[in-house]
C-alpha positions as CSV (number, residue, x, y, z in Angstrom):
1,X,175.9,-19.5,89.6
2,X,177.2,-20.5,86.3
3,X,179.9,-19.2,84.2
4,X,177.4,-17.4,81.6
5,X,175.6,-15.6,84.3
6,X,178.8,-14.9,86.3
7,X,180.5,-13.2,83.1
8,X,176.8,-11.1,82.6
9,X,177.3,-10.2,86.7
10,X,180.4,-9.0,86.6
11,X,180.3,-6.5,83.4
12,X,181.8,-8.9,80.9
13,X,178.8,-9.2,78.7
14,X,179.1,-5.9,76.4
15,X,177.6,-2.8,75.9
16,X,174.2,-3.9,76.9
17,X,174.6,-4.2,80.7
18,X,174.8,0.2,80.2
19,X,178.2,0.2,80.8
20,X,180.7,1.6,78.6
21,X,181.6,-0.2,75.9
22,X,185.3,-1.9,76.6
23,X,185.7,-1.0,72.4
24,X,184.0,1.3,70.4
25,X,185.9,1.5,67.1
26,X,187.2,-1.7,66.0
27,X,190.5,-1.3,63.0
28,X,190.2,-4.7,60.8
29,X,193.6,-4.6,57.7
30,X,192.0,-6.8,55.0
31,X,193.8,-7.6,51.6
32,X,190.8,-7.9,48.8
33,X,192.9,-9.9,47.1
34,X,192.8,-12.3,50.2
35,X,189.8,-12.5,51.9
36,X,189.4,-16.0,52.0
37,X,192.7,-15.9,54.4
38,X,190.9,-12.8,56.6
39,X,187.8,-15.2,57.8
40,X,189.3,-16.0,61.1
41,X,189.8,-12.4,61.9
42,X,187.1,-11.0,60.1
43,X,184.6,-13.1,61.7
44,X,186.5,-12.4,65.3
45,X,186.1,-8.7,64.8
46,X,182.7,-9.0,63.6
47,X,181.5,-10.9,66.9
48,X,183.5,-8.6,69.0
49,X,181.9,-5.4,67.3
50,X,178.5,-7.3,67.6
51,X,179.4,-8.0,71.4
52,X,180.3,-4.1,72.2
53,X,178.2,-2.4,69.8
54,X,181.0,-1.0,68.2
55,X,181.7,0.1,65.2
56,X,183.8,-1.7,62.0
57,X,186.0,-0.2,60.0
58,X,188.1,-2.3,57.2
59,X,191.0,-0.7,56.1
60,X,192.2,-1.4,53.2
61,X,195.7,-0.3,51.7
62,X,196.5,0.1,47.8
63,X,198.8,1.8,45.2
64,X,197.9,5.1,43.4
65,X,198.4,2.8,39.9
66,X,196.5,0.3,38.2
67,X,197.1,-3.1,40.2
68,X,195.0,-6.7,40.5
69,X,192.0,-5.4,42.7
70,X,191.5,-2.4,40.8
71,X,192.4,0.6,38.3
72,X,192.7,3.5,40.8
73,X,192.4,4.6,44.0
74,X,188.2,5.7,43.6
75,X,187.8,1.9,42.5
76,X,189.9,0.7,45.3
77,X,187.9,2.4,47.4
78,X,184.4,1.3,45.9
79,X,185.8,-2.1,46.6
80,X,186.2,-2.2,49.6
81,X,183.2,0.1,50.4
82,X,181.5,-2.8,48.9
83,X,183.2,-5.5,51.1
84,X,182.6,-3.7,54.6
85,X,178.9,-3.4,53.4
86,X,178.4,-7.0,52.5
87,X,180.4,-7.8,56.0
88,X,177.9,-5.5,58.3
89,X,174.8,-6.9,56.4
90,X,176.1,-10.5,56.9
91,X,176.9,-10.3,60.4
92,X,174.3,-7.7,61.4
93,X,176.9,-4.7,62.6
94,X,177.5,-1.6,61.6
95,X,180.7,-1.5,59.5
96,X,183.2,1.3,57.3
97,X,185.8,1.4,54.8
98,X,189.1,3.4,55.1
99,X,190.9,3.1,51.6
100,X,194.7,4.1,52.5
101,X,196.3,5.0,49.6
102,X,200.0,4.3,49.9
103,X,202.8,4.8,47.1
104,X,204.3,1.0,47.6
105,X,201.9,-0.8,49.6
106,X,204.3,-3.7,50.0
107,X,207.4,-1.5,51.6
108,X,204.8,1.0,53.4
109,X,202.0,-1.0,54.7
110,X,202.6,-1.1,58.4
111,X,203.6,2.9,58.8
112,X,200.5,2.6,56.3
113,X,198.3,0.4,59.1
114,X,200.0,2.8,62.0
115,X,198.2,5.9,60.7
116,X,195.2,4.4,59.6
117,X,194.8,3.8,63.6
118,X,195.5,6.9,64.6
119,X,193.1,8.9,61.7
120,X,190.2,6.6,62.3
121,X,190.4,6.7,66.4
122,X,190.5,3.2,66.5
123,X,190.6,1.6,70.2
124,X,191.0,-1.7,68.6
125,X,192.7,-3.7,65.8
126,X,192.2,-7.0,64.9
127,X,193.9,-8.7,62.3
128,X,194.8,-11.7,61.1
129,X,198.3,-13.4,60.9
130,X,200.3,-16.4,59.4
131,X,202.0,-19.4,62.0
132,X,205.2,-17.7,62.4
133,X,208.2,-19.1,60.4
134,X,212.1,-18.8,59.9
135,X,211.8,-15.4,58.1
136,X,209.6,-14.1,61.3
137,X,213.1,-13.9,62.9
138,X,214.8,-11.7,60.0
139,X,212.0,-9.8,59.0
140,X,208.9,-9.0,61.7
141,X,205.1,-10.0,60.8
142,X,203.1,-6.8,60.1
143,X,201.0,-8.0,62.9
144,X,204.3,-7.9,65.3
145,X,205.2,-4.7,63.9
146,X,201.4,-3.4,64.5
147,X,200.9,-4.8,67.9
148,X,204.4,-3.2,69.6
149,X,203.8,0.2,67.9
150,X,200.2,0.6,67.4
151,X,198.0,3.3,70.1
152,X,195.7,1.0,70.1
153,X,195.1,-2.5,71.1
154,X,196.0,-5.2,68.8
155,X,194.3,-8.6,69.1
156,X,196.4,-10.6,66.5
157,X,194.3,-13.4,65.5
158,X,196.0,-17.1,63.6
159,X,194.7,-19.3,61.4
């Protein structure tokens, strides 16, 4: 028997099989200033939500003010609407925005990230991180501080 139809025997293969899915609402943090850094994670969660039939959602976390991506928080939100549209018609999934409107997004985002889990009923995160660094041992990665206080699972993905 061979590995692929070893995995499919044993439950391993997704939703399809008529099992439960293992994840049914997958939590991806995406900066729209920075997607071209998110295609590692984006593409991970997008292959995992294809896998388990589960839903996307892209949260996305911004200031009240005017700032690079957009004037205010409606806009923000349009954005990003936008993006998790273009994402589920790309890969084929079905895919959400959460606009998360935070008074300093740089200070705030991981409490920020934390509720976002918990008001969405995500079972899943996925997001992307940096190579850790000298500063990773004075100040924690958001995807550190996400993964050991999060409700959900946290799949923290490199590169």
């Amino acid at each position: 028997m061979g590995i692929a139809s070893e995995v499919t025997g044993t439950g391993c293969a997704g939703a399809s099989n008529g099992e439960q899915p293992m994840f049914s609402k997958i939590m991806v943090p995406v900066d729209l200033a920075h997607t071209d850094r998110l295609a590692k994670a984006i593409d991970t969660a997008c292959a995992l939500a294809s896998l388990w039939g589960a839903e996307l959602v892209f949260v996305g976390v911004a200031a009240a003010v005017p700032g690079s991506i957009a004037h205010n928080p409606q806009e923000f939100g349009d954005k990003l609407t936008a993006f998790a549209d273009s994402q589920a018609a790309a890969h084929g999934i079905t895919a959400t925005a959460h606009a998360a409107i935070s008074h300093d997004p740089a200070t705030d985002l991981d409490p920020t990230l934390l509720k976002a889990v918990d008001e969405i009923g995500a079972d899943l995160v996925v997001m992307a991180s940096h190579i850790p660094n000298l500063t990773d041992y004075v100040w924690p990665s958001n995807g550190g501080t996400v993964a050991t206080r999060a409700s959900a699972s946290v799949f923290v993905v490199r590169g």
